[in-house]
C-alpha positions as CSV (number, residue, x, y, z in Angstrom):
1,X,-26.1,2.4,20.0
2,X,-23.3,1.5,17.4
3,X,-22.5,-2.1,17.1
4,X,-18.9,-3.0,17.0
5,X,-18.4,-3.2,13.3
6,X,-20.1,0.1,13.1
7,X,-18.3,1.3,15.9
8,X,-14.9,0.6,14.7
9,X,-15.6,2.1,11.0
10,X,-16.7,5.7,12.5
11,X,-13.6,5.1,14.3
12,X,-11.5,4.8,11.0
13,X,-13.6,7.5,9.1
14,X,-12.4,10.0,12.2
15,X,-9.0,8.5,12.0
16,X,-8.7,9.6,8.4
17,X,-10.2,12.6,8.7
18,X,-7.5,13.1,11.2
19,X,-4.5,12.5,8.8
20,X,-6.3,14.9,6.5
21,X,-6.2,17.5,8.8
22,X,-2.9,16.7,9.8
23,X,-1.7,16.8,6.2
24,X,-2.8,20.1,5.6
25,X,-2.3,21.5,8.7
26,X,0.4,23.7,6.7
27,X,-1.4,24.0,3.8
28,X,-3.8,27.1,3.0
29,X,-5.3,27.0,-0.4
30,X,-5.8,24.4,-3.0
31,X,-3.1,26.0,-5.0
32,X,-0.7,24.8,-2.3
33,X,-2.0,21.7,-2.2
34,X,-1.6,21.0,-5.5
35,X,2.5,21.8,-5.7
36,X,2.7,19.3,-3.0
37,X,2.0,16.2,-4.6
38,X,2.4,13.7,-1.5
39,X,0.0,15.4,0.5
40,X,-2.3,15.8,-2.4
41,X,-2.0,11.6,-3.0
42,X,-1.9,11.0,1.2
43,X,-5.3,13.5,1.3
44,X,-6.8,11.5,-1.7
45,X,-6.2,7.9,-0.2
46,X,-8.1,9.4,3.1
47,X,-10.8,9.7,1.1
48,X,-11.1,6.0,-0.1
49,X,-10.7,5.2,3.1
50,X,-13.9,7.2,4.5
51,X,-15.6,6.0,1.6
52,X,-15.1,2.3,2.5
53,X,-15.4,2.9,5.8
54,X,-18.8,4.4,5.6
55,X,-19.7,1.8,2.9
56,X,-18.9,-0.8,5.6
57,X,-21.7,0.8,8.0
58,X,-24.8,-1.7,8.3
59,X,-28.4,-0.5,6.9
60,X,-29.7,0.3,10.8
61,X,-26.9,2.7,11.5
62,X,-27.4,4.7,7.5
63,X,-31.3,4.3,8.5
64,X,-30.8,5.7,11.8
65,X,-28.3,8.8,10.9
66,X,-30.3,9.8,7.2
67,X,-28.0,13.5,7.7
68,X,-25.3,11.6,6.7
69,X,-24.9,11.5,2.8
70,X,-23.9,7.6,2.9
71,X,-24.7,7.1,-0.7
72,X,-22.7,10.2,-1.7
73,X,-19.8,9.5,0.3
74,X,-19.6,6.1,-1.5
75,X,-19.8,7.5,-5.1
76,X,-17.2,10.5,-4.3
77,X,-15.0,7.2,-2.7
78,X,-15.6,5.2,-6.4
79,X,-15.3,8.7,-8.5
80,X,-11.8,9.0,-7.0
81,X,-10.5,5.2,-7.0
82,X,-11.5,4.9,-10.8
83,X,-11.6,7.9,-11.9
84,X,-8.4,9.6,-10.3
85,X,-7.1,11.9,-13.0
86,X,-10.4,13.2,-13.7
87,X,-11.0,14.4,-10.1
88,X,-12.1,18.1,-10.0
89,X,-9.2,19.2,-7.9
90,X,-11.9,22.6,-6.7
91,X,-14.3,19.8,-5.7
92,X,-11.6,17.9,-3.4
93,X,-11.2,21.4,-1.7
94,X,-14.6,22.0,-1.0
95,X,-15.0,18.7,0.7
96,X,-12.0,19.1,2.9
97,X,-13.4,22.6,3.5
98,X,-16.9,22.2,3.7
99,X,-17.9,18.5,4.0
100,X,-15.6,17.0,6.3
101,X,-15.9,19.2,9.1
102,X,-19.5,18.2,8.8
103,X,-18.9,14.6,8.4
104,X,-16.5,14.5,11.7
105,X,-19.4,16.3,13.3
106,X,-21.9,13.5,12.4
107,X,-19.8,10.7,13.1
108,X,-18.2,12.2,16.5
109,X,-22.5,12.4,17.4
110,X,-22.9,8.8,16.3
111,X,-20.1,7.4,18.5
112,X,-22.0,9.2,22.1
């Protein structure tokens, strides 16, 4: 059982993995993604927010839910806030594809 704290940031990691989705929801390929700038920047900032978010989680709930790359998520969360023009643009689009469909399937588990 989440605490409330906990609770509330898997609440916010699945509210920015919603405005991720919704951001691309017209968007098929990194190449579009890329000519549009402000959804590029909005899908960017959802992923410092995850990366807080999940940073924010206590130790029981990262010991408890060890699928969950916590450590990873923070470092990709640091590599983009610092390090923003150096982001591998193919990586970004494998996490969208790949890695946040997995993440919202973790959390959404967590919060039953």
């Amino acid at each position: 059982m989440l605490n409330e704290d906990d609770r509330a940031n898997a609440e916010e990691v699945l509210y920015a993995i919603a405005h991720i989705e919704e951001y691309l929801k017209n968007i098929s390929s990194l190449e579009n993604l890329l000519n549009n700038s402000m959804a590029y920047d909005a899908v960017m900032m959802n992923f410092i927010v995850i990366g807080e978010a999940c940073k924010r989680m206590s130790a029981e709930t990262k010991n408890a839910n060890p699928q969950i790359d916590w450590k990873g998520i923070n470092s990709y969360r640091n590599f983009i806030a610092h390090e923003y023009f150096g982001v591998d643009e193919n990586i970004v689009w494998a996490a969208i594809k790949i890695e946040l469909p997995k993440l919202k399937k973790e959390i959404v588990s967590i919060l039953k």
